[in-house]
DRENZASE-553939 format. One line per 4 residues: their letters; for each residue x, y, z of C-alpha. Coordinates in Angstrom, 3 decimals. Layout:
A> X,Y,Z ~ ... $
END
This chain:
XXXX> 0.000,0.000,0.000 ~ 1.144,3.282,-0.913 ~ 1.266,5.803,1.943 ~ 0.595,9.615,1.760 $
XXXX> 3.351,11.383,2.248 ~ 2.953,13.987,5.323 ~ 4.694,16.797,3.216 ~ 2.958,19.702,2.089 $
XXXX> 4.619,22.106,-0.400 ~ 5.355,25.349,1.141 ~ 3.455,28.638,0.694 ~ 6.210,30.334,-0.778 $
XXXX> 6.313,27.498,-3.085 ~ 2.450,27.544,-4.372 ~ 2.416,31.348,-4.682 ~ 1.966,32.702,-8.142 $
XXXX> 4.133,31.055,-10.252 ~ 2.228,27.541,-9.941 ~ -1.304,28.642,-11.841 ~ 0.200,30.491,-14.795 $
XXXX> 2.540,27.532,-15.187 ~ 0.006,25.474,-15.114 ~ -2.735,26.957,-17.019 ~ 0.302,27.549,-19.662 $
XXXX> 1.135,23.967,-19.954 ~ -2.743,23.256,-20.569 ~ -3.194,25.762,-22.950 ~ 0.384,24.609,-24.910 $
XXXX> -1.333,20.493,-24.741 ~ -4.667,21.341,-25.886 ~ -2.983,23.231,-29.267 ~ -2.557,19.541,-30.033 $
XXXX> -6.233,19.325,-30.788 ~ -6.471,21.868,-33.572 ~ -2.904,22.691,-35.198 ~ -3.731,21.466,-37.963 $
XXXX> -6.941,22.232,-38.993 ~ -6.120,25.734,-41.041 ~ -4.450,22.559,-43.227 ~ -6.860,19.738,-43.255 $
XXXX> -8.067,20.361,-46.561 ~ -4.532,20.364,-48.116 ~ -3.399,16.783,-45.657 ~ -3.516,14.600,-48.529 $
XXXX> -1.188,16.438,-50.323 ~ 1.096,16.920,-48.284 ~ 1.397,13.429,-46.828 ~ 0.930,11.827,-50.734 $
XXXX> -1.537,9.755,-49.574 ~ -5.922,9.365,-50.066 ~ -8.349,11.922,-48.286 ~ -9.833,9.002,-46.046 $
XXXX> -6.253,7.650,-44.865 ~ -5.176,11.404,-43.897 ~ -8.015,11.972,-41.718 ~ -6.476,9.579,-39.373 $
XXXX> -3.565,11.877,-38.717 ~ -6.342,13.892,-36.478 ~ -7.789,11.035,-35.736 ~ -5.594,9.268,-33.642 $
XXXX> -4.764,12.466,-31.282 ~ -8.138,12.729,-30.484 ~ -8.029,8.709,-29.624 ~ -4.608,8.967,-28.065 $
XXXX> -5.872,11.927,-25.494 ~ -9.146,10.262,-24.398 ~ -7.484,7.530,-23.348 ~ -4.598,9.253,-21.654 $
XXXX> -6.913,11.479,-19.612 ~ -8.105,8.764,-17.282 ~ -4.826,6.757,-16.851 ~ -2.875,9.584,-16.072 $
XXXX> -4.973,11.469,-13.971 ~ -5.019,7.763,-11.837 ~ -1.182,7.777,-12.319 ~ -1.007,10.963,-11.117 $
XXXX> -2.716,10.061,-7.675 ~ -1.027,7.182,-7.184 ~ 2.964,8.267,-7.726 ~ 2.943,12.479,-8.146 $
XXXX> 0.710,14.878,-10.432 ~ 4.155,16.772,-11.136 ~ 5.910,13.459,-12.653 ~ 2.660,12.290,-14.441 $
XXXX> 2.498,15.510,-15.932 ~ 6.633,16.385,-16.768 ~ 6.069,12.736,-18.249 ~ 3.153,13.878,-20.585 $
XXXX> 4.881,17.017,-21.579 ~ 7.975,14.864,-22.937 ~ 5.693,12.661,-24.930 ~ 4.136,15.625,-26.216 $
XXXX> 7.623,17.221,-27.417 ~ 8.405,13.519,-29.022 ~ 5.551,13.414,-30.376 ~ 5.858,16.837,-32.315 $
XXXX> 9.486,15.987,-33.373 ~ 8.571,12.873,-34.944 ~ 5.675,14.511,-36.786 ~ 7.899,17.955,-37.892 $
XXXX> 10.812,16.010,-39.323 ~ 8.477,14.131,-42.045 ~ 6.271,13.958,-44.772 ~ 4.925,10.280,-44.313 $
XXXX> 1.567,8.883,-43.440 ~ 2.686,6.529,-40.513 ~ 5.108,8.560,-39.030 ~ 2.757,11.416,-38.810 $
XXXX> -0.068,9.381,-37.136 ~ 3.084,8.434,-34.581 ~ 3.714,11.234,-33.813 ~ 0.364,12.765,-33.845 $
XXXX> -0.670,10.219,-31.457 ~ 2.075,10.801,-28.794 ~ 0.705,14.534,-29.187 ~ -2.203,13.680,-27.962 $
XXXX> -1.117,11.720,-25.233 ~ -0.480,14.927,-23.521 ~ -4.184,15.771,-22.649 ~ -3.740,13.851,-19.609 $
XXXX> -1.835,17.195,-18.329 ~ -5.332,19.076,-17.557 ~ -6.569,16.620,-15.151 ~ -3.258,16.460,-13.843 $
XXXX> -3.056,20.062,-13.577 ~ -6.193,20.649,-11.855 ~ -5.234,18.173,-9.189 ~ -1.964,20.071,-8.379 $
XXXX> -3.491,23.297,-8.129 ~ -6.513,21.396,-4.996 ~ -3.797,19.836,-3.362 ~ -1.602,23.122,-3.411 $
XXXX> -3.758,26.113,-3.288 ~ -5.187,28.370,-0.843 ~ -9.091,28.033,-0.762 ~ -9.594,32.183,-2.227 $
XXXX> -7.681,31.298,-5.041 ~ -8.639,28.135,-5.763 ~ -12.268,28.928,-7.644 ~ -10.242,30.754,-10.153 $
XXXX> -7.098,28.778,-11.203 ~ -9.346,25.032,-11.600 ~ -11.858,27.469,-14.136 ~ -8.785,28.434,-15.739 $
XXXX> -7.556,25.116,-16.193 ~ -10.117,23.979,-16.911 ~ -10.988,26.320,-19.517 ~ -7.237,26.048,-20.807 $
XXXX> -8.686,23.114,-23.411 ~ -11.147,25.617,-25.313 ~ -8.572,28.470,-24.846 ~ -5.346,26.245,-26.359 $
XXXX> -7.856,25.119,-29.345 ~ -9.428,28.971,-29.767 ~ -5.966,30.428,-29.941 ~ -4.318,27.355,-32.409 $
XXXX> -6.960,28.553,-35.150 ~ -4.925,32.207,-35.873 ~ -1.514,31.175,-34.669 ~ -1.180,28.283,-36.901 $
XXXX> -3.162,29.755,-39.930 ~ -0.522,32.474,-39.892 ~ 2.372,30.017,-39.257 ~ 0.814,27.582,-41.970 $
XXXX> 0.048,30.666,-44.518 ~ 4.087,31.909,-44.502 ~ 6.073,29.284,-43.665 ~ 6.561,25.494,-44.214 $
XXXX> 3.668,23.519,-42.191 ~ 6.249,21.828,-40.522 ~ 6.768,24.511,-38.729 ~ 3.954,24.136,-36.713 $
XXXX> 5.300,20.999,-34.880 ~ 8.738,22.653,-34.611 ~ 6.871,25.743,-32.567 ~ 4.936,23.087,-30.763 $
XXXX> 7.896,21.217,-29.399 ~ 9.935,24.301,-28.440 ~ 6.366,25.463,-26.292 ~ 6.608,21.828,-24.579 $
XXXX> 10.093,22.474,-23.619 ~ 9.212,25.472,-22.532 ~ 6.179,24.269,-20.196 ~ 8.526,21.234,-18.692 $
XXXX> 11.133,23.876,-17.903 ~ 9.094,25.862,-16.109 ~ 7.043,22.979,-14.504 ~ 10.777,21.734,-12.951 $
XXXX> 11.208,25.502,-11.445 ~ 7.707,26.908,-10.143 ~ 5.822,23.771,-9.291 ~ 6.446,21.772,-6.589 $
XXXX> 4.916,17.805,-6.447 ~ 1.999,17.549,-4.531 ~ 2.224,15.243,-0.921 ~ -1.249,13.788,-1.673 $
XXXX> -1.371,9.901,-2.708 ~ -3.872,7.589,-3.520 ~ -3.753,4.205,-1.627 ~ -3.496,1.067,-3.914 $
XXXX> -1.652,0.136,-7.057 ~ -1.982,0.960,-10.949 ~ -4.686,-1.200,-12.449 ~ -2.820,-2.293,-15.479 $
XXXX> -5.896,-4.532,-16.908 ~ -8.365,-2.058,-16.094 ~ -6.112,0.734,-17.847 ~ -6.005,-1.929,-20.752 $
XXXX> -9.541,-2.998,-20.712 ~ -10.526,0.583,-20.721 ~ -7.897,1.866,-23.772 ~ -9.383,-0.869,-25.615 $
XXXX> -13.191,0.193,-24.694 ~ -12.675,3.727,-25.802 ~ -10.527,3.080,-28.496 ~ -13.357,0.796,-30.000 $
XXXX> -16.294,3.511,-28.965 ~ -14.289,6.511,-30.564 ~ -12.672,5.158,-33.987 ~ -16.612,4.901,-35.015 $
XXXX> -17.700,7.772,-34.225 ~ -15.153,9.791,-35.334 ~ -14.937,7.656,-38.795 ~ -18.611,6.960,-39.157 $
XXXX> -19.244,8.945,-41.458 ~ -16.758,7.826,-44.064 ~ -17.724,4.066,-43.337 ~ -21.401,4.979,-43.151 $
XXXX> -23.030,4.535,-39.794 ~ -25.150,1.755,-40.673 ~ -21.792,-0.255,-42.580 ~ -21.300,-3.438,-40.682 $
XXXX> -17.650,-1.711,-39.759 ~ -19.220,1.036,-37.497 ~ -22.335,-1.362,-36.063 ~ -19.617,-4.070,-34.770 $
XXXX> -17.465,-1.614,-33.175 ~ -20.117,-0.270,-31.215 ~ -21.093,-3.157,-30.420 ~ -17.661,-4.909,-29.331 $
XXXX> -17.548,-1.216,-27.285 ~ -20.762,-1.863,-25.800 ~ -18.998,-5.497,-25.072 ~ -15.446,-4.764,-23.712 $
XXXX> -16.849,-2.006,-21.341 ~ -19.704,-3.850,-19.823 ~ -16.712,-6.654,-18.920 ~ -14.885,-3.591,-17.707 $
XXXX> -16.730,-2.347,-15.522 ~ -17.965,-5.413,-13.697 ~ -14.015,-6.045,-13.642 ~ -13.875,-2.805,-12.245 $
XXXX> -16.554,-3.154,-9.511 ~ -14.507,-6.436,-8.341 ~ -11.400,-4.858,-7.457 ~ -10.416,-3.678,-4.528 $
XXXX> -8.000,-0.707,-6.274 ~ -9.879,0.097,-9.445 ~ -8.825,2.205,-12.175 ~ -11.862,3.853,-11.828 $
XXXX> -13.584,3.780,-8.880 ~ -17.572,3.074,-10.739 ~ -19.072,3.544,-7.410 ~ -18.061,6.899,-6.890 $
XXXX> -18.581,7.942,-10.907 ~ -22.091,6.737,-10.293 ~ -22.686,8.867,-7.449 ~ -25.316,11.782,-9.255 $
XXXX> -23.329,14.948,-9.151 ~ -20.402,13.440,-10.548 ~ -22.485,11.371,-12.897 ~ -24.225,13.811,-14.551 $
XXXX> -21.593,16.370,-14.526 ~ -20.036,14.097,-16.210 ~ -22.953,13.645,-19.024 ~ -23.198,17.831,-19.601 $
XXXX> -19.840,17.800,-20.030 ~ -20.404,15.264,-23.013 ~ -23.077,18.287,-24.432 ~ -20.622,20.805,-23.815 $
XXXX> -17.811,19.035,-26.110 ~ -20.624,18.759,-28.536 ~ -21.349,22.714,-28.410 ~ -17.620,23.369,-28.078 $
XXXX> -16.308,21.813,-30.974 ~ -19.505,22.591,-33.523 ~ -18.307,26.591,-33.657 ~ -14.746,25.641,-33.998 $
XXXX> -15.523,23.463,-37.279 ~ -18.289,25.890,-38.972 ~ -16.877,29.519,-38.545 ~ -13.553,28.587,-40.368 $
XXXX> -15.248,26.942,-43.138 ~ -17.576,29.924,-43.343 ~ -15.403,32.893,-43.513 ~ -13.162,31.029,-45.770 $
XXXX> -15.872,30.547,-48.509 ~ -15.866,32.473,-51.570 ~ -18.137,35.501,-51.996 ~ -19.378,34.055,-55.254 $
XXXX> -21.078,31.066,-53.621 ~ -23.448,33.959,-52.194 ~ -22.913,33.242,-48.371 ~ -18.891,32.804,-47.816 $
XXXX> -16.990,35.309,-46.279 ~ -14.359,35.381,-48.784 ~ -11.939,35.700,-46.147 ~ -7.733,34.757,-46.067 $
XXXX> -6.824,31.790,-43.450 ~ -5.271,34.282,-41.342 ~ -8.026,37.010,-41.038 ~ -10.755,33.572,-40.330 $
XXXX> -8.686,32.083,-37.633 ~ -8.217,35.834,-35.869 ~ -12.166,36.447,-36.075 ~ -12.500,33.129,-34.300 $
XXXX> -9.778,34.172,-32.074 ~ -12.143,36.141,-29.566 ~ -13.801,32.221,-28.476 ~ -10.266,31.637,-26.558 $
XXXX> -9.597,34.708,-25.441 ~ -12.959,35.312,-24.144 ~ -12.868,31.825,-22.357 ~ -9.623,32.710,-20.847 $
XXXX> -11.421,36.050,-19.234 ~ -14.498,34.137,-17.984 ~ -12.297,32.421,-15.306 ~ -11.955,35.334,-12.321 $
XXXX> -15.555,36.201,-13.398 ~ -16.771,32.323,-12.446 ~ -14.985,32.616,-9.487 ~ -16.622,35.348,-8.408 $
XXXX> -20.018,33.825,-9.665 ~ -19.509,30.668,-7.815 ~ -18.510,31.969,-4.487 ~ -21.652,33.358,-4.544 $
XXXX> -24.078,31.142,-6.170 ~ -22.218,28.121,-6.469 ~ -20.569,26.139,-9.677 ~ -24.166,24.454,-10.181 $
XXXX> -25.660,27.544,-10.925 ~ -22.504,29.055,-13.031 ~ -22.951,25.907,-15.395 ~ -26.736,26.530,-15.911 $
XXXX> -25.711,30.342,-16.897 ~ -22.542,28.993,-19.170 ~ -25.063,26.461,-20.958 ~ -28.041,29.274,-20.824 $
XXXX> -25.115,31.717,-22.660 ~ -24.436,29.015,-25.108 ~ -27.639,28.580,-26.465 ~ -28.064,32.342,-26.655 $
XXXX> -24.928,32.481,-28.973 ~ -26.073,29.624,-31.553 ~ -29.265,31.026,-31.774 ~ -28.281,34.206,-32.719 $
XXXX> -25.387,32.809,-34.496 ~ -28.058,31.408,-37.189 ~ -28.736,35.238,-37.845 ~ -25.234,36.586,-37.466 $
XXXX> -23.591,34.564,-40.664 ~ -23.184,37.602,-43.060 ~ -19.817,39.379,-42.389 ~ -17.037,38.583,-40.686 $
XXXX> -17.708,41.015,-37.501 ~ -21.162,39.153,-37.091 ~ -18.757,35.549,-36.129 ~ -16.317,37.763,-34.163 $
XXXX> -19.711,38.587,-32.214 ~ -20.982,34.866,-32.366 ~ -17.643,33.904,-30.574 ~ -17.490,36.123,-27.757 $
XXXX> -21.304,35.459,-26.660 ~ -20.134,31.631,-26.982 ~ -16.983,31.988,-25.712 ~ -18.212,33.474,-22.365 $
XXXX> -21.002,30.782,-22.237 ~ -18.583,27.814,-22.873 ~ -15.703,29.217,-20.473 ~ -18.463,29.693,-17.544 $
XXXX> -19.356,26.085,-18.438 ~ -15.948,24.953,-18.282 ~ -15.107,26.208,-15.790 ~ -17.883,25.141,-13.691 $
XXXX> -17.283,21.580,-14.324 ~ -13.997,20.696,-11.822 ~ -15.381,22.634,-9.106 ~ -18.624,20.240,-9.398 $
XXXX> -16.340,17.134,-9.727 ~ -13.825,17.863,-6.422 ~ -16.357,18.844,-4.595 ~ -17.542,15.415,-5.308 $
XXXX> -14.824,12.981,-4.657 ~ -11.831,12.409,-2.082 ~ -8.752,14.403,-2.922 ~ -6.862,10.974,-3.370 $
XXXX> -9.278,10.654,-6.366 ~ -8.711,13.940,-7.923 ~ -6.744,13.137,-10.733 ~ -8.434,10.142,-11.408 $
XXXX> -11.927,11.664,-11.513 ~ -10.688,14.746,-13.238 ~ -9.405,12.607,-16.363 ~ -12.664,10.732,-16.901 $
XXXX> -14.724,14.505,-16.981 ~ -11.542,15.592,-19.687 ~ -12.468,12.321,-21.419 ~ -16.673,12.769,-21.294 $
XXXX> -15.466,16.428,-23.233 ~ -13.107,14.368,-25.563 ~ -15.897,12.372,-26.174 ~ -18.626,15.362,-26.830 $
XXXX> -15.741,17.266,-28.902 ~ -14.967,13.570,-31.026 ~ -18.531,12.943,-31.450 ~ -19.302,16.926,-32.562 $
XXXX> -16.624,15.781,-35.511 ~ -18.130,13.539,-36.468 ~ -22.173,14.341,-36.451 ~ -21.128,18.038,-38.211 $
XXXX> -18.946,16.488,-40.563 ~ -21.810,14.338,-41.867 ~ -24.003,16.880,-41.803 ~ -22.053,19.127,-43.728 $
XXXX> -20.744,16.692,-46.351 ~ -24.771,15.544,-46.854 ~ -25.784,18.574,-47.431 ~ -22.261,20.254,-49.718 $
XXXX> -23.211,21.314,-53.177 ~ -20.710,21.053,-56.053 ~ -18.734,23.990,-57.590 ~ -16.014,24.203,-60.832 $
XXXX> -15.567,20.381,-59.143 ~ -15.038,21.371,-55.795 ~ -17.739,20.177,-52.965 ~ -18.462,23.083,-50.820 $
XXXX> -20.552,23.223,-47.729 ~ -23.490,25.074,-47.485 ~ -25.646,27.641,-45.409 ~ -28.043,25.260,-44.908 $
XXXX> -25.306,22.787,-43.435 ~ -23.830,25.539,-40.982 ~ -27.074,26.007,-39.591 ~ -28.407,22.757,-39.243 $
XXXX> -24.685,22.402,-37.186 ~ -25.731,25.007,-35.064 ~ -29.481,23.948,-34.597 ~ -27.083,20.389,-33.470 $
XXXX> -25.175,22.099,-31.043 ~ -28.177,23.819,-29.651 ~ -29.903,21.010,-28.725 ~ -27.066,19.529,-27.174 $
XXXX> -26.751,22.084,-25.157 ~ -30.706,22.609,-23.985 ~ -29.720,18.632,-23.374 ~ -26.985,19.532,-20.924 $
XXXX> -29.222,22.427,-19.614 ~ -31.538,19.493,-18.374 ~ -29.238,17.493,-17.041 ~ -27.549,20.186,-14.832 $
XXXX> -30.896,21.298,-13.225 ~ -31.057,17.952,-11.816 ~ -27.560,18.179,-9.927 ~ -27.684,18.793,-6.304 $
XXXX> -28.051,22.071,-5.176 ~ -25.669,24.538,-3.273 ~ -24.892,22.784,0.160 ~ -26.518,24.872,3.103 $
XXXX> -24.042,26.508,5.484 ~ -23.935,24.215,8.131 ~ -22.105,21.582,5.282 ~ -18.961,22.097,4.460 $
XXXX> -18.512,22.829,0.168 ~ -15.357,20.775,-0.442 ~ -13.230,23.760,-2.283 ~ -10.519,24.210,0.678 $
XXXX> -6.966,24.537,1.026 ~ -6.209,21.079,0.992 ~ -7.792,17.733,1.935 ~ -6.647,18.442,5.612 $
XXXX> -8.279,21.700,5.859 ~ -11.611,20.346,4.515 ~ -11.930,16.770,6.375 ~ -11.269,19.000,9.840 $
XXXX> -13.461,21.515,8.957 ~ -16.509,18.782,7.651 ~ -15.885,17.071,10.737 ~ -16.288,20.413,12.801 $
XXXX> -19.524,21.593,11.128 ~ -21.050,18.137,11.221 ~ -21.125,18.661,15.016 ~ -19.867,14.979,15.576 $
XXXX> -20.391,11.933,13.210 ~ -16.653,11.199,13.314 ~ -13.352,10.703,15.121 ~ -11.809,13.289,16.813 $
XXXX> -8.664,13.711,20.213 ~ -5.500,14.670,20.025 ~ -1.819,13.614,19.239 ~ 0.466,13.155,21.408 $
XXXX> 4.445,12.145,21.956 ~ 5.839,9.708,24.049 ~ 6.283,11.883,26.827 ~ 2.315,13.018,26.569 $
XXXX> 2.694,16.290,24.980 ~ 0.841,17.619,22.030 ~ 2.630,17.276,18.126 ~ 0.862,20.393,16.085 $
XXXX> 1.198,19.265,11.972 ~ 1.091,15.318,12.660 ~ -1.187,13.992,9.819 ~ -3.992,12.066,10.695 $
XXXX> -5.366,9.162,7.660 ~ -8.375,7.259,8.544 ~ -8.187,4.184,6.401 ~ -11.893,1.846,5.762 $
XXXX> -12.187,-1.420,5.586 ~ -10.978,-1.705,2.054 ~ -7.705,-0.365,2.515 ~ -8.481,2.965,1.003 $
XXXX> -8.089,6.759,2.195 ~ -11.464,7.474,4.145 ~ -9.548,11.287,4.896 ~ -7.019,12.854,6.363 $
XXXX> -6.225,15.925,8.205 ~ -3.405,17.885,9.694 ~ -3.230,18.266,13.489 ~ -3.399,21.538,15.191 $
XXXX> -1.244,23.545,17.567 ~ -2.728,21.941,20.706 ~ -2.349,18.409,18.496 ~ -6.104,18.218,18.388 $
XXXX> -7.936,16.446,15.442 ~ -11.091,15.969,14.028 ~ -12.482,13.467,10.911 ~ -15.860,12.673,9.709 $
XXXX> -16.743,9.433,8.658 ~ -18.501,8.739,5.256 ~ -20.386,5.339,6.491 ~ -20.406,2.888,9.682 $
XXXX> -17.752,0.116,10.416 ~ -14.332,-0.523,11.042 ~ -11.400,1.897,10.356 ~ -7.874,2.321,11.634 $
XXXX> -6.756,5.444,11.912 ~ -2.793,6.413,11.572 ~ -0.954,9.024,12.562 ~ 2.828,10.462,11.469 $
XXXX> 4.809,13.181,12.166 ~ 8.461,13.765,11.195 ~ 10.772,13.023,14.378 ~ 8.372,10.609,15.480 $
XXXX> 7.510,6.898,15.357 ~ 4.225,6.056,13.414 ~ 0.919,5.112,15.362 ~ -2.686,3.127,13.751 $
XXXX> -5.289,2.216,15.831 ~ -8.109,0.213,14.861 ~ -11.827,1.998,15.789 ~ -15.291,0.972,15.074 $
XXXX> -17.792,3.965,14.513 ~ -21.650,3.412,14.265 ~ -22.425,5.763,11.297 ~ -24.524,8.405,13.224 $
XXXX> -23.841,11.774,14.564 ~ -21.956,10.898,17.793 ~ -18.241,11.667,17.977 ~ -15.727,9.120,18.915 $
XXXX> -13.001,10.111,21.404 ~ -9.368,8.670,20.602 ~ -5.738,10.459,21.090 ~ -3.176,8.921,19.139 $
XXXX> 0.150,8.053,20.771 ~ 3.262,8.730,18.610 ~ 6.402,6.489,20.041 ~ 9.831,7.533,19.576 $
XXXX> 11.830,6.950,16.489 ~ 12.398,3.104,16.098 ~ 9.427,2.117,18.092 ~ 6.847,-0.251,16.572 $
XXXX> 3.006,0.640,17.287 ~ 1.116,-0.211,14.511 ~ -2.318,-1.515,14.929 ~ -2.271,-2.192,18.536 $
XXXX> -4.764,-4.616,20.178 ~ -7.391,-1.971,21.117 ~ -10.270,-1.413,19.290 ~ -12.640,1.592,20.166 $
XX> -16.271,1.292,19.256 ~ -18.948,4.199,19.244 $
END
């Protein structure tokens, strides 16, 4: 079993370094998504090779970063969120060097595929900043890394339209690797590893079974449209998905240190964050693939833009930027109404911008308008969603639970590819022997995305509702400061006493872990200066409770608490250096 360390990164060392860096490194990772789509129309060219068999070269980052997301983020938990996510920036820079030093089909979906490895940095990211940050700041820097995925792919459009316009396209993979450098450099000075661990061991067949489940769910919907979703291709992979997951997740259910703890993804506010965040992809990802295409169009089809690849990608620049500015506003939103609320407005924002998107199609400062009202809606929503997840979960589960939310938006943004890209091939017209898409296509896309969205709207009115004041909201400074401060505001329902050395005086700082009866992290929680602690309990039965503090011996006692709101009295006696007193005979019942 792997035991949390009793570390905690200084103050000095989480000051304001840590969420620029951060957010930085999420924004540089989520590029990955959409370098290259000022050049998707010119990919089989430049790779020699058939329109169908160049498609995979975006393909398989999208594949490659939902099934990162989860296995990292549980990586992350389990053996540091600052390794995990160094190790996913050096893929990333691989990755891009592969793909910028050639021309060939295979190569490029190598490399492209280590690129997209890297989305696992988000969840990662977002973990860091709950184990490290002060509660006041905290609101802010998980809605700005959060929002770092629609930022990154906002701000790719221009910057690699302009790179792409002047320069070899190469070039784009070359910039890409030197901004990965970049992040890891600065990663290794400002940000320190977080103490927090999970308890258990990497599930290496669940990570498998589950690459293999998503891998099987996502190459169909992303290439359904090209095989035909009723071809006997796309049917049997959804089935064999439907298949290899089910076996998954009873798998899953089984063990005793899951990949993916089902129990707790089940639970309704994570579950059905989890689905809006699936309508928000959708939404996300429809206005990144229909503006382009529409200001690009010639004027003489009678609805393009007639607009340069540089001057499109800046007037879609403003859906970034705006999502970038939305995070100190949710903050402030969400301290005050909470993140349920902020995701209703984001999603009620959304819908606002589509639907007046389907009037504002007729010069290029109407989309520059469309992607500001979105951008704001779709930042609020994003950032909204981690908030709703770590209040949900133990902060040994962070990571973990934060990767499978990145992967429900992988999923909305993979299946958004694919539904607008049939819809706009279905309904293209020909031209001088060039198939174009049409207004009617851009607005049926939009009329897509607004119903996933009303969708999501649903599902978020049914999440719970702001806490009342006597329960604690779990945004704190750290998993200590939020298990002591449940336990206090729960008026009992828990464990609390004091520490103690060997000669009977208090240790302030000793770290408290109550452990269940499966082995895993129940909380934890940092004694005070009088060596006083206090933990709630989630359910009734056993636990053992440990206790270690440097220049001391380790303690665990077993204790037995009946599930209700009494408190259970039990000081902890630390021995001196050397001294064995694990799990003594005692047992203390409520």
């Amino acid at each position: 079993m792997t035991h949390t360390s009793t570390d905690r990164p200084s103050r000095a060392a989480t000051g304001g370094a840590v969420v620029p860096v951060l957010a930085f490194a999420g924004i540089v990772v989520a590029v990955m998504q959409t370098l290259l789509v000022p050049v998707i129309k010119d990919l089989p060219v430049l790779l020699h090779t058939s329109a169908g068999n160049a498609t995979w070269v975006l393909t398989s980052t999208l594949l490659s970063g939902a099934v990162a997301t989860p296995i990292m983020g549980r990586l992350g938990d389990l053996y540091g969120k600052r390794k995990m996510l160094l190790f996913s920036l050096t893929v990333m820079v691989v990755g891009a060097l592969i793909s910028g030093f050639t021309s060939a089909l295979v190569p490029m979906i190598v490399g492209r595929t280590l690129q997209g490895f890297a989305m696992g940095a988000i969840p990662l990211g977002i973990g860091l900043m709950r184990d490290m940050l002060p509660r006041e700041r905290l609101g802010s820097a998980m809605a700005l890394m959060s929002s770092s995925i629609g930022v990154g792919g906002g701000l790719a459009l221009p910057a690699a339209a302009l790179v792409a316009q002047h320069t070899d396209w190469h070039a784009l993979y070359f910039g890409s690797a030197a901004l990965g450098v970049l992040c890891i450099v600065l990663t290794l000075v400002a940000v320190p590893e977080s103490p927090m661990r999970a308890e258990g061991s990497f599930d290496a067949v669940g990570a498998l079974g589950l690459s293999v489940g998503l891998v099987l769910l996502l190459l169909p919907i992303t290439k359904g449209s090209d095989w035909g979703w009723t071809s006997g291709h796309t049917l049997g992979l959804f089935a064999a998905a439907l298949v290899v997951l089910l076996l998954w997740g009873i798998m899953e259910l089984r063990l005793k240190a899951p990949l993916v703890d089902l129990r707790t993804t089940a639970r309704r506010e994570v579950l059905l964050t989890n689905l809006a965040s699936v309508m928000v992809g959708v939404a996300f990802y429809a206005v990144s693939l229909v503006l382009p295409q529409l200001l690009q169009l010639p004027k003489s089809t009678g609805y393009g833009l007639g607009q340069s690849m540089v001057v499109a990608g800046l007037c879609v620049a403003p859906l970034g930027l705006t999502m970038m500015l939305t995070a100190p506003v949710y903050a402030r939103l969400s301290a005050r109404f909470g993140p349920k609320v902020t995701l209703i407005l984001g999603m009620l924002i959304i819908a606002v911008g589509y639907g007046a998107g389907l009037g504002l199609m007729s010069a290029p400062w109407q989309t520059v308008i469309t992607s500001v009202v979105l951008g704001a809606g779709i930042g609020l929503a994003y950032s909204s969603l981690p908030a709703l997840i770590v209040g949900a979960v133990p902060a040994s589960e962070t990571g973990a639970a934060n990767g499978l939310n990145t992967l429900a938006r992988s999923i909305g943004t993979s299946t958004s590819s694919a539904v607008i890209g049939m819809v706009l091939a279905n309904s293209a017209t020909h031209a001088n022997g060039a198939v174009l898409p049409t207004m009617h296509g851009f607005r049926v896309s939009f009329l897509i995305a607004t119903g996933a969205v009303v969708v999501g709207l649903v599902l978020a009115l049914f999440l719970p509702g702001r806490r009342p004041a006597t329960t604690p909201v779990l945004v704190a400074d750290s998993e200590e400061d939020s298990a002591l401060q449940r336990a206090r505001e729960l008026l009992g329902g828990g464990f609390r006493g004091r520490v103690l050395d060997a000669a009977g005086d208090p240790v302030p700082r000793a770290r408290v872990t109550l452990i269940d009866r499966r082995g895993r992290q129940a909380g934890a929680t940092l004694t005070e200066a009088d060596g006083s602690y206090a933990l709630a309990v989630p359910a009734e039965g056993p636990y053992v409770l440990a206790a270690k503090a440097a220049g001391h011996g380790p303690h665990a006692s077993r204790a037995t608490h009946a599930g209700d709101d009494r408190s259970v009295d039990l000081d902890l006696a630390l021995p001196v250096p050397g001294e064995d007193r694990s799990l003594p005979g005692e047992t203390v019942t409520a």
